[in-house]
N, C-alpha and C positions, 0 to 999 in steps of 0.2 A: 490253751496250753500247747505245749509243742509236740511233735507226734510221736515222741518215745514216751510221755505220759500217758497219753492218750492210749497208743498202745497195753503200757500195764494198767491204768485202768479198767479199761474194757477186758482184759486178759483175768485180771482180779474178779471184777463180774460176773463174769463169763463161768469161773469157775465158782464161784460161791452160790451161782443160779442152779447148774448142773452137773458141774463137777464128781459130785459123788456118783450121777448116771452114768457120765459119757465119758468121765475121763480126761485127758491132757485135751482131746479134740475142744472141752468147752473152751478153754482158757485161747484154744489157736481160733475157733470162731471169734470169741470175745474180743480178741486182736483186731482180728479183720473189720469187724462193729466199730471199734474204736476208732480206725482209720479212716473208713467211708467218708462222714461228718465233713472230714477236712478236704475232699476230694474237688470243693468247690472250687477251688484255687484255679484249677481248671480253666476257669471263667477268663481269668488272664486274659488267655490267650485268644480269644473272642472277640471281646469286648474294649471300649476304651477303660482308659485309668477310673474315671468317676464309678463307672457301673461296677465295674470289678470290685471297687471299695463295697460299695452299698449291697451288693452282693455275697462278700465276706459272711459267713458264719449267718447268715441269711437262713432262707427254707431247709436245708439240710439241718441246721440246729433248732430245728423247730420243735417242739412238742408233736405237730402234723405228721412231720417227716418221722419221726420216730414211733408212733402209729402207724404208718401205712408203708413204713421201709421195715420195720418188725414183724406186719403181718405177711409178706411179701416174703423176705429173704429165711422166716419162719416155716413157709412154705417149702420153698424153695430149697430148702437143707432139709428139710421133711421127707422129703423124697428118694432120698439115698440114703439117710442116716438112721435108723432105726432104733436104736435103742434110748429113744427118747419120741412122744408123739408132736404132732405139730402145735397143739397149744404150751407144750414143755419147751420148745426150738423158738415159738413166736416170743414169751416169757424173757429167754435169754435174750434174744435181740434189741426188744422193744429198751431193757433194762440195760443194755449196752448202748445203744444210742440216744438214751433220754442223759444219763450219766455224764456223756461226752458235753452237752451244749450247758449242764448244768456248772461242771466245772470251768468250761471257760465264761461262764460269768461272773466269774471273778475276778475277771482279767478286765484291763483296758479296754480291751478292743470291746467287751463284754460279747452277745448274744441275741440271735429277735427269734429268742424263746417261743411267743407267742405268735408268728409271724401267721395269719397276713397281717395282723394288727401292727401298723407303725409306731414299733415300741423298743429298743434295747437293754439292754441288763447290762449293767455293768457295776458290780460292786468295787473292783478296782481294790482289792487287800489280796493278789498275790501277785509276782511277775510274771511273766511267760511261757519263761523257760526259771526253775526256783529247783536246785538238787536236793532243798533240806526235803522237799515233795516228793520227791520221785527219788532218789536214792536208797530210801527208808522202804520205803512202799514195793520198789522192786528186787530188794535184796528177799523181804519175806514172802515175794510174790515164788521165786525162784527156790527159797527154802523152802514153798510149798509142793511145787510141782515137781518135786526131788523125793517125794515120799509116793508110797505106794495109793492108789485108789481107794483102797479100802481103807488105809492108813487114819484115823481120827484126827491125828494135830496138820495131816496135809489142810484141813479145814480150817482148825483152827491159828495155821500158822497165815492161813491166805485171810480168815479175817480179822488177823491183829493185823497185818498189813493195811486195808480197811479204814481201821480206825486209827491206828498211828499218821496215815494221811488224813483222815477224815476231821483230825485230833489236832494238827496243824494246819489247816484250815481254818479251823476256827480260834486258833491263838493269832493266826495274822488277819482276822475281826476284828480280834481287842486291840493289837497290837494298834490297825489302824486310827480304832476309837479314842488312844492315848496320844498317837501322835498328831492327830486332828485337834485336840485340845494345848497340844506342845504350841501350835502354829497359831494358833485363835489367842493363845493368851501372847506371842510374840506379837501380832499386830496388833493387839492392845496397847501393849506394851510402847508399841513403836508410834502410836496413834496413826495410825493406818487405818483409812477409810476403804472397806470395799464391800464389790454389791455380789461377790461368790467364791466360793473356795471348794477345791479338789483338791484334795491327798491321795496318792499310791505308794509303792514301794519302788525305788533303785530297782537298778536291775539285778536279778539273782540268788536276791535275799529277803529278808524282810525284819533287817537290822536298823535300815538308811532307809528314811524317808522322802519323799519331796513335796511340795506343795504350788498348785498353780493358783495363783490369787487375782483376779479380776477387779481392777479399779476404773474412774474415767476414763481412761485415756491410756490406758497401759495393762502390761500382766505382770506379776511378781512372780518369779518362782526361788523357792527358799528348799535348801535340804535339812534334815533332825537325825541324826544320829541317838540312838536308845543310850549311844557311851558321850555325849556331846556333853564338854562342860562348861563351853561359854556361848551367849547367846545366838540365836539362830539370825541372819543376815538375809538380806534378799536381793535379786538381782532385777533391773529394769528391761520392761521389754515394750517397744510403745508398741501402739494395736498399727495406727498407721492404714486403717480401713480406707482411706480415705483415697490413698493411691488404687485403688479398682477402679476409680471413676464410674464410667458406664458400666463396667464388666462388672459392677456389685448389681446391677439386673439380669447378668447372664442366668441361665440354666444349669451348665454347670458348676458353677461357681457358688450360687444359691445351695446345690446338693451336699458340694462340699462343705459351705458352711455348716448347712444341718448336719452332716456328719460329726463334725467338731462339738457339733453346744454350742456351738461361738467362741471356743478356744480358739481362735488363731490369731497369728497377725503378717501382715503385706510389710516387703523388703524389698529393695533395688539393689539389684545388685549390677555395674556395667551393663545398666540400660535394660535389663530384667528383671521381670517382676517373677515373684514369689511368694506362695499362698503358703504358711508356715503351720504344721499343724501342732498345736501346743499340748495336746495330750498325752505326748510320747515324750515331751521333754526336748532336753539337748545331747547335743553327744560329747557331754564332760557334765561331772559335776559340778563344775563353777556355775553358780546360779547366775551372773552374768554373762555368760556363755551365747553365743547369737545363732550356732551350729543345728539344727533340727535334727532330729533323727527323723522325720516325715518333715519334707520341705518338695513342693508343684512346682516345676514354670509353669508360667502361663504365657501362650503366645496366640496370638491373633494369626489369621491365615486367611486365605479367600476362601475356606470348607468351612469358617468361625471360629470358636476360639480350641485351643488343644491345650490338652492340661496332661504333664510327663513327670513320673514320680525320678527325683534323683537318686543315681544309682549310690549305692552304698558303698564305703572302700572299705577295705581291710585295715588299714592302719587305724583309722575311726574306732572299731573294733580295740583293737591293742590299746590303745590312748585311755580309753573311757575304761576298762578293765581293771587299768594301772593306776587312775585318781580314784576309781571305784575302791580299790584296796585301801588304798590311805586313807580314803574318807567313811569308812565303816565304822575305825577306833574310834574315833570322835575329833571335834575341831580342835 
């Protein structure tokens, strides 16, 4: 999730763990917990484009790391903070960073939860950044830390916060599990043969759905509006594997793929190639749409091959915002 969630998150935490000890201090720890996680980003600047991916939300969202970053920074705040002992400080911590990598496994990008084991989470039923989340969540986060320490509903006001996120969460579960079946009976419908299907949510909300559908030789991807009243449509996207040539034995190109699932597909563009990554969609709802929002070159050099993530524009941004609004009512 993005790092204002992550923030009241961990800030919510933080204070439901020990709040009633320490006061507004839990909730500014709980903060700080929340933010670390994401600190890997870091790696950027490092590393090339491939490792920085696979590094993403890696060890820091570990189970590991949340263990031995809890007993450590539990210490570590142990030592000047007193009015809480260090198994009550390690408690909060451990509980603010296990928190952090749970909730973004929800997300697309998901998690390697269990890291070192080569595994990611990704349930894929919320978007990234989702206000009906975090608006709710930190308006009663804020009516909580407005009341006195000793105050009873400052408690209860931080864990209905808690659960009114915790509570939407789990309606964009079902929500997914209903629009999963919208998309399964459209390719019935449509006799549509295929060997896999992913559904998430649009971005922002979790009204608008979309769906990546894997056939021979191509990907479908189709949107579902919950207000949609005539049938769902899908756009063509051929896979086109076939342009890597050798470069489908490269090293990093293999990584990348494993990153995808095998969602992607290869595009020329003026003598350029491009490894498309189909997880993220496109940047318009038109389900014909050729645009990625994660789209590599890939170029060949005498150091091997380089692979450069395309910068993002802003108008991009504004475009996909603007058909995002008209396509929430329905078709």
């Amino acid at each position: 999730m993005d790092s204002l969630t992550q923030i009241v998150l961990g800030a919510a935490v933080g204070e439901a763990a020990l709040g009633k000890r320490v006061g507004y201090k839990a909730a500014l720890y709980g903060a700080i917990a929340g933010t670390i996680p994401d600190l890997d980003i870091i790696s950027q600047a490092f590393v090339d484009t491939v490792t920085a991916l696979e590094w993403h939300r890696g060890i820091t969202h570990s189970i590991v790391f949340s263990i031995v970053g809890g007993l450590f920074f539990g210490w570590l705040v142990s030592l000047w903070e007193k009015r809480a002992n260090w198994k009550q400080w390690y408690w909060l911590w451990i509980l603010c960073f296990v928190t952090h990598p749970l909730l973004d496994a929800h997300t697309t990008w998901g998690t390697q939860l269990f890291w070192p084991l080569d595994m990611r989470l990704a349930y894929k039923n919320i978007f990234v950044i989702d206000p009906l989340y975090t608006i709710p969540f930190l308006v009663f986060l804020i009516l909580a830390l407005r009341r006195k320490q000793t105050d009873p509903k400052r408690r209860k006001l931080n864990n209905l916060g808690l659960l009114v996120s915790s509570s939407y969460l789990l309606l964009t579960l079902l929500l997914k599990g209903v629009t999963f079946l919208k998309f399964e009976n459209a390719l019935q419908e449509q006799n549509i043969t295929y060997t896999e299907i992913e559904t998430k949510p649009a971005p922002l909300q979790a009204i608008l759905w979309t769906a990546n559908v894997e056939t021979e030789d191509e990907f479908l991807i189709g949107y579902y509006s919950l207000f949609d009243s005539r049938p769902i449509t899908f756009g063509n996207h051929p896979k086109n594997h076939q342009l890597l040539g050798g470069l489908a034995e490269n090293d990093k190109i293999k990584r990348l793929i494993k990153l995808t699932n095998g969602f992607y597909t290869i595009t020329k563009t003026e003598g350029k190639l491009y490894f498309n990554d189909l997880r993220f969609g496109t940047l318009s709802v038109n389900p014909n749409n050729q645009q990625y929002v994660f789209s590599f070159l890939i170029e060949q050099t005498k150091g091997g091959v380089t692979i450069t993530e395309n910068r993002k524009r802003p108008e991009d941004a504004q475009k996909i915002l603007t058909e995002l609004w008209e396509r929430i009512f329905g078709n």
